[in-house]
Legacy VTK file of the C-alpha trace (Angstrom):
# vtk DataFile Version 3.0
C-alpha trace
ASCII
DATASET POLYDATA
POINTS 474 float
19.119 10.587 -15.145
22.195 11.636 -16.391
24.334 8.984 -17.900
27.600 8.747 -15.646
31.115 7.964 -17.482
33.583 6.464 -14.251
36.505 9.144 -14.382
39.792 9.236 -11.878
38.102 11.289 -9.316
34.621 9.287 -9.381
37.211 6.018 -8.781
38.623 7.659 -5.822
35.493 8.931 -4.221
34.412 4.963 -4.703
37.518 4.059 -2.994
37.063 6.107 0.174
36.205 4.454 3.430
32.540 3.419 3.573
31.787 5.232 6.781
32.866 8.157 4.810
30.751 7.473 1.686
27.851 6.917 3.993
28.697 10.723 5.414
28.752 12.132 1.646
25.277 10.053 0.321
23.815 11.336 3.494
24.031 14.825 2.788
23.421 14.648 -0.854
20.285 13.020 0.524
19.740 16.253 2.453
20.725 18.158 -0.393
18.412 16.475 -3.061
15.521 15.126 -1.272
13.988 11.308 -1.164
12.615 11.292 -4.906
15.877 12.555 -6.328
18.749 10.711 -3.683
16.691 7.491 -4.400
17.635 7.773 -7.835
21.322 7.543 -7.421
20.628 3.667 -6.839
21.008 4.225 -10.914
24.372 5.411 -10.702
26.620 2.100 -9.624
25.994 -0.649 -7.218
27.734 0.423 -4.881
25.306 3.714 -4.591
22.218 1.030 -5.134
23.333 -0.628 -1.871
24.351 2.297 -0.009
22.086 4.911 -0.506
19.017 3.294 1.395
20.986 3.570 4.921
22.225 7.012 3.976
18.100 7.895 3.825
17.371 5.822 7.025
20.495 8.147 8.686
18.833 11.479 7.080
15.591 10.938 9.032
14.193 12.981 6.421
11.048 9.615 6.330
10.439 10.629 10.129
8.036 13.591 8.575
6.791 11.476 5.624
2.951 11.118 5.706
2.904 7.509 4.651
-1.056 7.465 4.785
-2.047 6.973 0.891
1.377 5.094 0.369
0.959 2.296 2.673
-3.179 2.188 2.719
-4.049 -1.544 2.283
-0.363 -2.681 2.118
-1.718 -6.022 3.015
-3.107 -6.635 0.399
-1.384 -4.840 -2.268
1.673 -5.715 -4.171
3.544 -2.183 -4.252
7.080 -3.810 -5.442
8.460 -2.999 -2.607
7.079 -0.528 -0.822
6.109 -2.278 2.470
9.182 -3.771 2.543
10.983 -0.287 2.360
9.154 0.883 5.582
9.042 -1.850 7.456
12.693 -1.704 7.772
12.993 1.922 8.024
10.547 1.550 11.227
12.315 -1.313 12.456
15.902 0.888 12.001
14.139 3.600 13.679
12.436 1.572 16.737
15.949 -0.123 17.403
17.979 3.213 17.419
16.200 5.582 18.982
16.987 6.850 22.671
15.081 8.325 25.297
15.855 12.641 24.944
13.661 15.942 25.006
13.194 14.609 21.136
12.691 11.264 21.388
9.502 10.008 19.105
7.005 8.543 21.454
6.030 5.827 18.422
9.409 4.640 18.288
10.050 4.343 21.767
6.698 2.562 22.804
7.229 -0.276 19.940
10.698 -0.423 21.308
8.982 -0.965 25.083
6.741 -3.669 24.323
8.947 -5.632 22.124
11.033 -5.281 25.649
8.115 -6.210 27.780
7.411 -9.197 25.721
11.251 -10.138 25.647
11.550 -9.810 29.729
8.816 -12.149 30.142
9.692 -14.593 27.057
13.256 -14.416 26.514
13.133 -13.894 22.844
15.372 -11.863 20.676
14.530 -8.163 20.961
15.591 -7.180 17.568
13.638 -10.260 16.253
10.462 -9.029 18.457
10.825 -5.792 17.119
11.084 -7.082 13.091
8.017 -8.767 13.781
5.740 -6.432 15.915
6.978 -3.773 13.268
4.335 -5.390 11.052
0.959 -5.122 12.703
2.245 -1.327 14.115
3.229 -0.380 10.537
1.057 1.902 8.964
0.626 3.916 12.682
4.341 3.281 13.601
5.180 5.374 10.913
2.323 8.199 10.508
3.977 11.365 12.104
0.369 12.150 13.154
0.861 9.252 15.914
3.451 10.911 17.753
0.848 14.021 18.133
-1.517 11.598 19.053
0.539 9.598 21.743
1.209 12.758 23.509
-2.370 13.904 24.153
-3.630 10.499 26.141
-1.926 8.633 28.599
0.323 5.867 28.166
-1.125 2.477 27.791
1.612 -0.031 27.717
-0.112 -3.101 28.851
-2.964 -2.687 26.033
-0.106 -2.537 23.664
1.281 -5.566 25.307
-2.015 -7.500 24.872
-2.135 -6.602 21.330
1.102 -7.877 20.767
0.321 -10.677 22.464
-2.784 -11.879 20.394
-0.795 -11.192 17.433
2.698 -13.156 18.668
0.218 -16.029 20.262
1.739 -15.509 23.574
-1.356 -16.960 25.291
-0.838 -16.931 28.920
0.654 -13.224 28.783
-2.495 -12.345 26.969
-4.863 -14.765 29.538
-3.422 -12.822 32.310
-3.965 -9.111 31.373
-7.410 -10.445 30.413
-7.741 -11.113 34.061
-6.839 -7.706 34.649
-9.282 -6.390 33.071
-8.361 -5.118 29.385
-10.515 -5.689 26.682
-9.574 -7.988 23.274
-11.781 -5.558 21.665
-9.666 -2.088 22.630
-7.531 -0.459 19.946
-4.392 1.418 20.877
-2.770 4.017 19.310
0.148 1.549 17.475
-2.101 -1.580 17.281
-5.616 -3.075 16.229
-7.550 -4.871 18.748
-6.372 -8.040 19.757
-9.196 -9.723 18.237
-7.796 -8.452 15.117
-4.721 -9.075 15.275
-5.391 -12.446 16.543
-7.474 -13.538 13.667
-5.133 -11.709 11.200
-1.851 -13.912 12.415
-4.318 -17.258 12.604
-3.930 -17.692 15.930
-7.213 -19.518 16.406
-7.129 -20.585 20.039
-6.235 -16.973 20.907
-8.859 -15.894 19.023
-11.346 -18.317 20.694
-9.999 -17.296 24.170
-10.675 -13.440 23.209
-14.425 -14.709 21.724
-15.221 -16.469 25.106
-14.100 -13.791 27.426
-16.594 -10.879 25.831
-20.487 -10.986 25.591
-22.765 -12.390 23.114
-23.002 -9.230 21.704
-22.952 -5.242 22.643
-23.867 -1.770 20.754
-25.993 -3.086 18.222
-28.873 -1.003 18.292
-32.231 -2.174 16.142
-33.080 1.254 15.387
-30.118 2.262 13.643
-30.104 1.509 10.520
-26.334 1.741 9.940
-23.723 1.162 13.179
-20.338 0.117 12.927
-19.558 -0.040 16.568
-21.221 -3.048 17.521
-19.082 -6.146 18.979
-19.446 -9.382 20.234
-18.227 -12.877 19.929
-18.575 -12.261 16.486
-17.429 -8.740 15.471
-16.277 -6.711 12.463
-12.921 -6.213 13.588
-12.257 -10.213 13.988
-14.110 -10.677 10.431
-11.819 -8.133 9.201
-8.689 -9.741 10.535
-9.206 -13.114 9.041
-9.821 -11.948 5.491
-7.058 -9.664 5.098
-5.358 -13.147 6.016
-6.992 -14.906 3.576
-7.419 -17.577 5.215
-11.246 -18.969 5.312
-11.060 -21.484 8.467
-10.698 -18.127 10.377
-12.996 -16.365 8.341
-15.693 -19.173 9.076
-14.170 -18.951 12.878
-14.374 -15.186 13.056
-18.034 -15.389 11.748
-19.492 -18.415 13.636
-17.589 -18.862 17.698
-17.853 -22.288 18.839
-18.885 -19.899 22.196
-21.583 -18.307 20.863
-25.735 -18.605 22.021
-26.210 -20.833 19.146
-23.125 -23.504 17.837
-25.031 -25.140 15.199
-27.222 -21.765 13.824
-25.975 -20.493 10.424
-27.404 -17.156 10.876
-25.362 -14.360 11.465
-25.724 -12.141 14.447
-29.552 -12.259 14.088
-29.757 -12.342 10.155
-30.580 -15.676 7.680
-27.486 -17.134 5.464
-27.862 -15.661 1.680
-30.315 -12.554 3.096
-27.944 -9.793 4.373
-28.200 -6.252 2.972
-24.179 -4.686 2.718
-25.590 -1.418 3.670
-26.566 -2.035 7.061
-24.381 -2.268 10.696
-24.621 -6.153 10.464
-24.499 -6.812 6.344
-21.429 -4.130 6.281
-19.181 -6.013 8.644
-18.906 -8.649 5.932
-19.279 -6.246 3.524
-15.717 -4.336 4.410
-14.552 -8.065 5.191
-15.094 -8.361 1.247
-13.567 -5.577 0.448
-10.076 -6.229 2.112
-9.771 -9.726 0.831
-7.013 -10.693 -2.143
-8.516 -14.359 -1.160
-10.807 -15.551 -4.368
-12.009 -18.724 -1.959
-12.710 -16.052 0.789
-14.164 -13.335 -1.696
-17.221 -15.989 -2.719
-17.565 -17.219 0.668
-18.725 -13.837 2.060
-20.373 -12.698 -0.916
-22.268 -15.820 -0.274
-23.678 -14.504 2.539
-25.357 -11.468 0.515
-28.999 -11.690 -1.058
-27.543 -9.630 -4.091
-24.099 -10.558 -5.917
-20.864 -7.709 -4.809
-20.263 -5.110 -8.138
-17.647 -6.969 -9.719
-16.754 -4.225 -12.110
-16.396 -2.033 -9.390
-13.901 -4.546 -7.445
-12.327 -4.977 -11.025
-11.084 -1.797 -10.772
-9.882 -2.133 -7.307
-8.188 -5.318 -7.539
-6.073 -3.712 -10.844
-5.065 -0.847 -8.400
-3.849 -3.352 -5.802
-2.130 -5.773 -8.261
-4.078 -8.927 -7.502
-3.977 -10.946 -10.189
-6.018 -13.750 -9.498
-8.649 -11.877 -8.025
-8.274 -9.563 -11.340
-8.588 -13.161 -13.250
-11.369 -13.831 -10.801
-13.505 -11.273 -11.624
-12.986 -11.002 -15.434
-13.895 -14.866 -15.574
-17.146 -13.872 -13.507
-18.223 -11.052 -16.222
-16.558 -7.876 -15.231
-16.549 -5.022 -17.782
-12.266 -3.635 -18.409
-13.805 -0.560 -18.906
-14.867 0.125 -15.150
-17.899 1.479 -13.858
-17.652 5.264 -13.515
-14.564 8.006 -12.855
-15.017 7.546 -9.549
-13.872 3.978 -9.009
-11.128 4.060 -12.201
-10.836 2.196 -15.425
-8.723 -0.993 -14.721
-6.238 -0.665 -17.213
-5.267 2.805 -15.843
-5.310 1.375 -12.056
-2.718 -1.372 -13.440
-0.514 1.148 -15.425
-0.989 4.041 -12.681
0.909 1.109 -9.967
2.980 -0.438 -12.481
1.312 -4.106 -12.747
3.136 -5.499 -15.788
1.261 -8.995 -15.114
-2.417 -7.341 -14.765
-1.328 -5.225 -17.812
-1.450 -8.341 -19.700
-4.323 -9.715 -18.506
-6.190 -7.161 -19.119
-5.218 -6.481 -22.847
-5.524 -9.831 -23.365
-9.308 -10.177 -22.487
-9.967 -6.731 -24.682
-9.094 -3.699 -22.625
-8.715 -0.638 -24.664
-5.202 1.080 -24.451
-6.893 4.386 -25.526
-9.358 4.778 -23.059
-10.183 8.238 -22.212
-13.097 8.648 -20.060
-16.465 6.712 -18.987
-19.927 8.212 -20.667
-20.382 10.330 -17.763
-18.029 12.375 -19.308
-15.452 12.533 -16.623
-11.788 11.324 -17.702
-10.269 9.272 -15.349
-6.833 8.832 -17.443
-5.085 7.526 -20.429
-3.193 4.246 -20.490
-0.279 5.461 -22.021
0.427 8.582 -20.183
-0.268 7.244 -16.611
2.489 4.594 -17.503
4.993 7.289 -18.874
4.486 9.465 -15.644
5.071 6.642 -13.530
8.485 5.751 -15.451
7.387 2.030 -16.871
9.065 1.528 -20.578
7.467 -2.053 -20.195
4.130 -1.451 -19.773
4.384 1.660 -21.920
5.775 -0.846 -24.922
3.257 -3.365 -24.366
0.019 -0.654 -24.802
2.042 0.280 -27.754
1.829 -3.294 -29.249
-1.705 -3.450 -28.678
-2.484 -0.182 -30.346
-2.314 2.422 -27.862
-1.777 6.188 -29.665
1.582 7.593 -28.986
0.555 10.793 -30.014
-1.900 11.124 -27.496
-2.533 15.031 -26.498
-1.368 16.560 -29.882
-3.645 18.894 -30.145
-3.666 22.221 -32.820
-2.333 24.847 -31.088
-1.730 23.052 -28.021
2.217 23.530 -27.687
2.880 20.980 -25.024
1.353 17.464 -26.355
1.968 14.704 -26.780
1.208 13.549 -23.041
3.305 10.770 -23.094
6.543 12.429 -24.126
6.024 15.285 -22.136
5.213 13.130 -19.239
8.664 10.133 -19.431
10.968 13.931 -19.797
9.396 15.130 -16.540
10.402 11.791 -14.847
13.886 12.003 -16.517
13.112 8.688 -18.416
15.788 8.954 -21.143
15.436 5.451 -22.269
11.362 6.507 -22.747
12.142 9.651 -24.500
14.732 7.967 -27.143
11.683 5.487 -27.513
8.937 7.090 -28.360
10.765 9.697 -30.326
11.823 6.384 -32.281
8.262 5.166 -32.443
7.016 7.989 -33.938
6.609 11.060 -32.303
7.338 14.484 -34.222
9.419 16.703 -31.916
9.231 18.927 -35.170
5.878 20.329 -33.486
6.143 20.540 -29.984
10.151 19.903 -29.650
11.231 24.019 -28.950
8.273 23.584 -25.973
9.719 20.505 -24.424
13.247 21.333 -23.966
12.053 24.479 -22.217
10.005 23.334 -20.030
12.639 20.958 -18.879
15.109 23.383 -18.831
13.112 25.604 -16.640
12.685 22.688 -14.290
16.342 22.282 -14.163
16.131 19.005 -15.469
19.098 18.990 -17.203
19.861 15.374 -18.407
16.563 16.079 -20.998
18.072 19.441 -21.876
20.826 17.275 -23.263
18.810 14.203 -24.503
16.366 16.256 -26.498
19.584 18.729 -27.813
20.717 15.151 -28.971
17.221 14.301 -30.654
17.649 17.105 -33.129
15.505 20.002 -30.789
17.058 23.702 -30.342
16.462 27.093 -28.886
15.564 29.740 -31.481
LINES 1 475
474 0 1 2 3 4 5 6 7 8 9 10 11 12 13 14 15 16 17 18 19 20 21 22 23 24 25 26 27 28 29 30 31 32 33 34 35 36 37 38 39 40 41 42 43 44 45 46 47 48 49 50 51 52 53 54 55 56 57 58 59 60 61 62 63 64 65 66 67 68 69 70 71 72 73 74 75 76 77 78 79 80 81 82 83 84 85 86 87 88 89 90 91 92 93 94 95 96 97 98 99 100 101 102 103 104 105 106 107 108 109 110 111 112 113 114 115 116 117 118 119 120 121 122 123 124 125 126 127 128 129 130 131 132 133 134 135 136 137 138 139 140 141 142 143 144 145 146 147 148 149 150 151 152 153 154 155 156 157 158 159 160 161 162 163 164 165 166 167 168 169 170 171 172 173 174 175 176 177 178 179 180 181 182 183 184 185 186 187 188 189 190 191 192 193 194 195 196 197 198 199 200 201 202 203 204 205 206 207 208 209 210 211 212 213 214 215 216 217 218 219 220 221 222 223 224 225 226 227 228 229 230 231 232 233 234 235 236 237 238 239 240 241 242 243 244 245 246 247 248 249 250 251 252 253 254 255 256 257 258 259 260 261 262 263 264 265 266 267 268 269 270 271 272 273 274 275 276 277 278 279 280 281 282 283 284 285 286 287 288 289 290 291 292 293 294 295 296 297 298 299 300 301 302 303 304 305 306 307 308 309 310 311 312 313 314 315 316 317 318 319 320 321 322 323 324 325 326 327 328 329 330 331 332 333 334 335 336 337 338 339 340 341 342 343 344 345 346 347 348 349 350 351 352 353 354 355 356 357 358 359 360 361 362 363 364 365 366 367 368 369 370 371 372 373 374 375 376 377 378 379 380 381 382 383 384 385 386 387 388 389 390 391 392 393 394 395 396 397 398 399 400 401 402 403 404 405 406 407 408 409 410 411 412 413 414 415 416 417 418 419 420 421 422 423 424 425 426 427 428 429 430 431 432 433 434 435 436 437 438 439 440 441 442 443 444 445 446 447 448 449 450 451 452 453 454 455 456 457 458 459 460 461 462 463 464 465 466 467 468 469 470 471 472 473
């Protein structure tokens, strides 16, 4: 980014109204697009605090596929991310009217945070903050609204769910009575048995387990099934381990309803025998797999006759910024280097999402900052690089210190290396290209190459940092 000097006019245009600022970032939001308006946060604080309404006002997120961006936000520490949405959903569910070209996803949060408000007398904006959660990652998919408009409405499922997940028991007793199911998923919502076990509401959770059957859809001769349900079920599992919290876990896996109370078999199979590769064994299995929870991590791997891959969680865990359960699984023998392309080498997970603190960790028990590929031969990344391309100096600095090669790419003949330059000018990282021309890199070889390539991507603040480097046009 271009470094800004405050002149006369900049003052003034800092001095006009701020309902008239608001008007100008909006349309230089328009103008620029989300990656590039979110960067004039850089340019004064004023812009830092003002520019996030100005991209709520654009509407330019309403078409935003948020799919791979908020997957597993519940687990995942994305510095912010979540955070970001969740209040451009709530902004959107609390301002939009009823027209030709209204968003049904909007408006049907909106009318059962109302629902739940008539027959509560809580605060709707407060109802809507908090309902904004469970509905996030559908609430704002732009596939929902398609979605919504094919089916018929079905408020008072959407009321139960929110319900089971705001612990509003006798709503959710009564629309039992009516006949909806704790185990139905709407189009904005998990089940109710879900969402019950993911707030910890235990009682509703035990309501929802005594109201359904033992157990339904598990056929014997499939081998694989996920669509079985019971007392105990996969989605109620599920629920209470992205919570982390193992009293539901145990409650979601053993109901005080159930055939057998005192039996520590589950649904059929012996404690310490399951297989995660069948219907039954992969309920826990997925449980597992969604859990940031060490304590709740060995308590379902418990249930397993073999051990969970912990290289291949090692990986995973990296990617999500967990650190204990990074710590976890290095202290139970996980190898930094991964276990195929497929899953990732840890180090790259951690740089590729920015996790200074797993960074650490994982130099410090031996990772190698100049990984390149597992021996299947596929490369899956280098440290360095994935850190420049996602703009972190830090982390780029600290695989530095341990030995990572700055020159990284420079190959003979090869006009564009190294990868890690070449990478921090695409993001317009001056401070990263000042750096590692500082620490080393010869812009004698591949200098000419750079500052065209940034020139023909109009990125003109590395035009001017590289021109300042020493690099010219011939």
């Amino acid at each position: 980014m271009t470094s800004i000097i405050a002149t006369d006019k900049e003052l003034h245009l800092l001095g006009l109204p701020a309902e008239l600022i608001l008007k100008i970032l909006i349309h230089a939001v328009l103008a620029r697009g989300i990656r590039r308006a979110l960067r004039l946060r850089l340019v004064c604080k004023r812009f830092s605090h003002e520019i996030e309404p100005a991209i709520f006002a654009s509407r330019l997120l309403d078409s935003f596929d948020t799919e791979r961006v908020l997957s597993e936000w519940y687990i995942k520490n994305d510095h912010g991310a979540t955070k970001f949405w969740h209040s451009y959903l709530v902004y959107r569910v609390q301002n939009e009217m009823s027209t030709p070209f209204s968003q049904r996803r909007y408006l049907d949060i909106g009318l059962v945070a109302k629902r739940v408000c008539e027959e509560t007398g809580a605060d709707v904006g407060a109802t809507i903050e908090t309902l904004c959660w469970p509905a996030l990652q559908q609430g704002t998919n732009p596939s929902t609204n398609s979605k919504l408009e094919k089916e018929p409405q079905s408020p008072d499922l959407d009321l139960l769910c929110a319900a089971a997940y705001l612990n509003l028991i006798p709503i959710a007793k009564r629309l039992l009575q009516e006949g909806h199911s704790p185990h139905s998923e709407s189009h904005l919502f998990s089940s109710p048995m879900k969402l019950a076990a993911w707030a910890g509401n235990a009682q509703m959770l035990e309501i929802f387990q005594e109201h359904v059957p033992e157990l339904e859809n598990l056929d014997p001769f499939l081998r694989f099934n996920r669509n079985w349900r019971g007392k105990v079920g996969p989605a109620s599992i599920c629920g209470a381990a992205m919570r982390g919290d193992i009293k539901m876990v145990r409650l979601a896996i053993y109901p005080p309803s159930r055939a057998a109370p005192d039996s520590t078999d589950f649904v059929g199979e012996a404690f310490g025998t399951l297989d995660g590769r069948t219907s039954i064994g992969n309920a826990l299995a997925v449980a597992q797999w969604v859990t940031r929870n060490v304590e709740v991590y060995n308590y379902l791997d418990s249930f397993f006759s073999e051990p969970h891959d912990v290289s291949g969680a090692l990986a995973r865990h990296a990617h999500l910024g967990n650190l204990e359960m990074v710590r976890h699984l290095l202290d139970s023998g996980a190898d930094t280097r991964g276990v195929s392309a497929r899953i990732g080498n840890p180090l790259v997970e951690a740089c590729r999402r920015c996790h200074e603190d797993v960074v650490d960790l994982l130099l410090e028990r031996g990772a190698d900052p100049n990984f390149e590929g597992h021996e299947d031969g596929a490369f899956t990344g280098n440290p360095t690089v994935t850190a420049a391309a996602k703009g972190s100096l830090v982390i780029v600095r600290k695989l530095i210190d341990h030995g990572a090669d700055i020159d990284y790419g420079m190959v003979e003949g090869l006009e564009m290396g190294p990868f890690a330059l070449n990478a921090a000018v695409l993001v317009e990282h001056t401070a990263m290209v000042k750096f590692l021309v500082a620490a080393g890199v010869d812009l004698g070889v591949n200098g000419e190459a750079l500052i065209q390539l940034a020139a023909s991507r109009g990125l003109d603040s590395m035009v001017e940092v590289l021109r300042g480097e020493g690099v010219t046009l011939s």
